[in-house]
Steps between C-alpha positions, in 0.01 A plus 500: 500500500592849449609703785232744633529833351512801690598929489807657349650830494358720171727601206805666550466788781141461519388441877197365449412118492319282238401147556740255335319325154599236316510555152578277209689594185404251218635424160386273235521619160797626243842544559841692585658682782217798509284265701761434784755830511237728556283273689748377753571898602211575563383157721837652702333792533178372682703233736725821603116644564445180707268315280512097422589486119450134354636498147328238262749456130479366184851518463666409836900454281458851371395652847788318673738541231441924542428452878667259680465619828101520439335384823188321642214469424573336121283321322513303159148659271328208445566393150433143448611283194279580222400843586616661162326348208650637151281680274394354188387854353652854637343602810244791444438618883580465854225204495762336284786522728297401781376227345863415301782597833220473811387199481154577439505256162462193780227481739670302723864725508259810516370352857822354585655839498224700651478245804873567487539847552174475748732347719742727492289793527362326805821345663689870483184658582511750296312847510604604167657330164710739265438270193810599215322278214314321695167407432455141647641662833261764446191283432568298828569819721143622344342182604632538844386852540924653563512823250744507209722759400650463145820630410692482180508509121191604298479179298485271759270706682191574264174730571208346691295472155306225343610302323846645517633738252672319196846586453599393166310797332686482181304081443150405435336238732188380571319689667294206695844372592583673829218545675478118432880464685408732765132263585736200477760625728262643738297187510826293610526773760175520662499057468813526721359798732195241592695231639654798737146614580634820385232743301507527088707725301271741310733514222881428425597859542333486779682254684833651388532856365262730680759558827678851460820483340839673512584560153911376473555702242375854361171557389579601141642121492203328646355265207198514595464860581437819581267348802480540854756337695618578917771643381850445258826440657729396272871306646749501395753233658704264315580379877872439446786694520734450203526793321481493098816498351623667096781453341516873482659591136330837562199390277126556602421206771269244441346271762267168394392254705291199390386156616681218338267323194520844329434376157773693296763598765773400262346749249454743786853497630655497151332847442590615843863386411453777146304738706667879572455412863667293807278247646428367876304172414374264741277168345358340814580135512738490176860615440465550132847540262592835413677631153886540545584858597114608530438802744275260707549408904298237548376436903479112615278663850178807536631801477370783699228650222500842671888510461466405158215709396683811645781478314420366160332653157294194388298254656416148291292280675260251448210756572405375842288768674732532812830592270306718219348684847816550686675608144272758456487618875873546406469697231640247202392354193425141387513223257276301602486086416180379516424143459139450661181619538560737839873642430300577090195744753814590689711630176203647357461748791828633520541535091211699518670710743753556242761344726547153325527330253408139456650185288180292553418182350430264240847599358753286287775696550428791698741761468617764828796695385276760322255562780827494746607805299198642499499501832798636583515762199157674528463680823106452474520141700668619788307862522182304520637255769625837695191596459301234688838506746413910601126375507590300812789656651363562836466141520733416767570117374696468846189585690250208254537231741429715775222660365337119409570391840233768581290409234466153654496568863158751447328177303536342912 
């Protein structure tokens, strides 16, 4: 059992007292270190307050691997075998990744991990669950009657609207076809809410989007947007400590960083080798050749993104919203990598801002050295990214995880 909870000094210098909580931080969905660096900080933040802060991951190597020294209470998200079931068509909504990466494709996985998280809802005892991305945690915590608080990136994190809003504009669908996913899905929800005696979901945004959110990002990046959301507090924390590193030739600097399975890296890197530029690279989980004598450093750890984002000209990424955010927070302008459907709504925001551009596919052989001189030839890229960057330059980025700690203690 869990030891009894009881009071705790306020924040900083305050002298008042709150009653200790015990609050939950839960992630299910996507990928990379933006769910953990900025996550972690602020869960420090609210133990230094005095509150219990169970942490419940998808990804317990990546959070261990940045934060070793990450304490109790840690819990594996439950994620049984056959929770992902690959698409046979490209997914059209959030139904479809619910029903594709949640688990809601199999009645009996959908009640496995419901009665899954119910248990650790209950055994923590938790008065609130900060759900990053996720919705199964989020349905459970609704059944139980413990409020959610959502926090992170717009995709993951749709509007409360029915069915939800389709997201590959640009295709034609059926239009019988989602509001059939959604009854589906919700019907292997409310099957596995009866055997809990727990009440019905009304609908599947309804068991899962309609908490407030804090918007990760800003709002002229949110996909789904302009709507109402608590508020938007970008981070911007790689988490690590190595700074980025140039070969320094006195050439403009650039600094990419992709995942490995990058499609046409070779291509990529062969350009970067004949750009006019120096380039910091980093490829998470691959140590790709370079060209004899290219300009290129290439990382083998993170680098610290605010480092690197301070002191180079370009930005090429793989159009995540966390990196295009933080680039633009910083003032710099992007080529931005694509390769599915939410880094495509991603790119699409920020070329529109006239800060980007974008090498999206289906290509054959898709060619970068022209837009990389583009970008760092014609001053419009980086005036529009300075732009956005004076837009929110009282945002004190220092301050964010302070300022959600607050966000989350007034949802007790």
């Amino acid at each position: 059992m869990l030891a009894p909870i009881g009071r705790l000094a306020g924040r900083g210098n305050c002298l008042h007292t709150r009653l200790m909580k015990n609050i939950m931080m839960a992630w299910e969905l996507g990928g990379g270190l933006g769910h953990i660096a900025g996550r972690t900080e602020v869960r420090n933040l609210l133990q230094q307050r005095g509150h219990r802060v169970a942490l419940a991951m998808r990804d317990l190597r990546t959070l261990f691997g940045l934060r070793p020294d990450t304490g109790p209470p840690v819990f594996a998200a439950p994620y049984p075998p056959g929770t992902s079931l690959p698409p046979q068509r490209a997914m059209l909504s959030f139904a479809d990744v619910l029903w594709h990466d949640a688990g809601l494709h199999d009645p009996a996985i959908c009640c496995g991990m419901l009665a899954s998280w119910r248990s650790l809802l209950q055994e923590t005892r938790c008065d609130l669950l900060v759900a990053d991305a996720a919705p199964m945690a989020s349905i459970a915590a609704n059944s139980l009657g413990i409020p959610v608080l959502r926090h992170g990136i717009s995709f993951l994190h749709p509007p409360a609207r029915d069915p939800f809003p389709v997201f590959r504009t640009w295709e034609r669908h059926d239009a019988a076809y989602l509001p059939a996913r959604e009854a589906s899905a919700l019907d292997h929800i409310n099957r596995a809410l009866a055997r809990f005696g727990a009440a019905p979901m009304a609908s599947l945004s309804a068991a899962c989007a309609q908490a407030p959110l804090i918007l990760d990002s800003i709002s002229e990046l949110d996909v789904y947007g302009p709507r109402e959301t608590l508020a938007c507090l970008p981070s911007q924390s790689s988490g690590v400590d190595q700074p980025a590193r140039w070969i320094e030739n006195g050439q403009p600097r650039i600094f990419c960083y992709l995942k490995q399975g990058y499609a046409w890296l070779d291509r990529l890197i062969g350009a970067l080798a004949r750009a006019p530029a120096q380039t910091s690279l980093f490829i998470d989980g691959a140590r790709p050749a370079l060209p004899a004598g290219a300009a290129i450093f290439l990382h083998e750890a993170p680098v610290d993104t605010r480092d690197a984002l301070a002191r180079c000209d370009l930005v090429i990424c793989a159009a995540g919203s966390g990196m295009i955010t933080q680039s633009l927070l910083a003032g710099k302008p992007m080529l931005l990598l694509p390769t599915q459907a939410e880094q495509f709504l991603n790119a699409q925001k920020a070329v529109a801002l006239g800060a980007a551009l974008s090498v999206t596919p289906p290509l054959d052989k898709p060619e970068y050295l022209g837009s990389i001189r583009r970008l760092l030839g014609e001053p419009g890229f980086a005036e529009a990214a300075q732009t956005i960057a004076a837009r929110y330059q009282s945002v004190a980025i220092s301050e964010q995880a302070n300022r959600i700690a607050d966000l989350i203690e007034a949802r007790l």
